[in-house]
N, C-alpha and C positions, 0 to 999 in steps of 0.2 A: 444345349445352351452354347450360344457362341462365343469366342473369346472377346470379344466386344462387349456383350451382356455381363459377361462374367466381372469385368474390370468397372461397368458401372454401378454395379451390383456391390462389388469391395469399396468403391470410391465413397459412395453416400455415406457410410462408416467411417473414414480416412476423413481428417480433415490436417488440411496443411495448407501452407503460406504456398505463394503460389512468386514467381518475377516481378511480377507488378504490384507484391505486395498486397494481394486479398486476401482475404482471410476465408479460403470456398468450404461451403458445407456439403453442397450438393452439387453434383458434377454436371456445370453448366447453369446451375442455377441461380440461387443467393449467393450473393457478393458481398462482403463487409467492409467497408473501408479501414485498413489494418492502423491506416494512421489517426483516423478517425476515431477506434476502437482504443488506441491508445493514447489518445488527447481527454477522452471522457473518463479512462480510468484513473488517470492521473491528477484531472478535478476531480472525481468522487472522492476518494483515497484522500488525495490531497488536503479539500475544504475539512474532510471529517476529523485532519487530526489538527489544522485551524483550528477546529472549533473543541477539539481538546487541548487544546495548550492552554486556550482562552479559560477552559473552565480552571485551571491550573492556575494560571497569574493573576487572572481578575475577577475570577467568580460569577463568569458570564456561564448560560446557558445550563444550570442549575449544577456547577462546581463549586466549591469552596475555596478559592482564592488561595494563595501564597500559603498563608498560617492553616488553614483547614486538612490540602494537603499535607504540606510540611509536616505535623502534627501524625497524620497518617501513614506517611513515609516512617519518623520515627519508630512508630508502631511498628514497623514490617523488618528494622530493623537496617533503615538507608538517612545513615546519618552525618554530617546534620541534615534535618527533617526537609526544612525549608527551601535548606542553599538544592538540594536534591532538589525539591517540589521545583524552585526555580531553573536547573540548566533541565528536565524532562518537560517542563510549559513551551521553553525558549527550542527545545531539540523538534518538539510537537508544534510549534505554533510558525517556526522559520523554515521546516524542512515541509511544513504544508502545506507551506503561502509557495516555496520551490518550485513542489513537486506538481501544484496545479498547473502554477504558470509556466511551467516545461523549463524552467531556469536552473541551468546548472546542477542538472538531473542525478547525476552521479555522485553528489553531494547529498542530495534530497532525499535521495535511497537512500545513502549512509544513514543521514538523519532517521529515519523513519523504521529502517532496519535495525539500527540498535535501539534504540525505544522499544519496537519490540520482542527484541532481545533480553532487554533487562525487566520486562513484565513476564516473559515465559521463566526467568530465573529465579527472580524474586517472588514473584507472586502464584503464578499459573503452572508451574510446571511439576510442584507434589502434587497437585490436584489429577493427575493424567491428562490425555488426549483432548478429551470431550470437554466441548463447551457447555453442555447442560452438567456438567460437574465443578463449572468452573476451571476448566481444565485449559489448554492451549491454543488447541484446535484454530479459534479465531487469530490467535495473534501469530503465528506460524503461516497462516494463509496472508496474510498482512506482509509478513517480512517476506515470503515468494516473491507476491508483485513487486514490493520494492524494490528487492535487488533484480528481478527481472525487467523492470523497467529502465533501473537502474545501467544494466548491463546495454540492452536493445537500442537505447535512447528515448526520448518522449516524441518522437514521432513528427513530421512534419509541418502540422500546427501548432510550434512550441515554440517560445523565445529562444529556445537555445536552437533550433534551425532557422531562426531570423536572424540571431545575431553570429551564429559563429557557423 
């Protein structure tokens, strides 16, 4: 085996960012646009906790609005109920509307990252690890991208490399 084979043999395995910013799987192959890769996570992420604030403040998208919440925060033992239910809608619903739109990124993550922060505390984190326990698992992967995006930036298709 030559040492040529040998390194493209370890390479397909190896994935790493490359100067120009690809994202290569395969050595010489697939190319992923890294800024591309991080404009789409940051709407997914982004719209999904949109649309959890939304079930929080307005009872859109089959949530329970301010008092429903609020109500259920008290339960958990995050009091007052409501004022709680309202600054985690407004943390979820401002740092989503952010983190899609690439604005002010480092904020966005903040946002997003203690949200779920304070879901792995309060709620998820006697349950262990696992998400089929109800456990963490999901909101720990959640606050990774955040603060890694957070940290990276949002990537070239983002108001914040339009505007600053």
């Amino acid at each position: 085996m030559s040492k040529d084979s040998l390194f493209i043999n370890v390479n397909i395995f190896f994935i790493y960012i490359s100067n120009q910013r690809y994202l290569k799987i395969f050595p010489g192959g697939i190319k992923y646009d890294w800024n591309r890769f991080i404009s789409y996570t940051g709407v997914i992420i982004g719209l999904s906790f949109v649309g959890h604030g939304a079930q929080k403040l307005f009872g859109w998208f089959g949530g329970y609005g301010l008092k429903g919440t609020g109500g259920w925060f008290d339960s958990i033992g995050m009091k007052p109920g409501v004022t709680m239910a309202l600054f985690a809608g407004l943390s979820e619903l401002i740092g989503g509307a952010l983190f899609a739109l690439g604005l002010f990124t480092p904020l966005a993550g903040i946002l997003i990252a203690l949200t779920m922060l304070v879901a792995i505390v309060k709620v998820h984190g006697a349950n262990g690890y696992w998400s089929t326990q109800n456990g963490y698992e999901y909101n720990l992967a959640i606050l990774a991208v955040a603060i890694g995006v957070a940290i990276t930036g949002a990537g070239q298709y983002s108001l914040d490399a339009l505007l600053f």
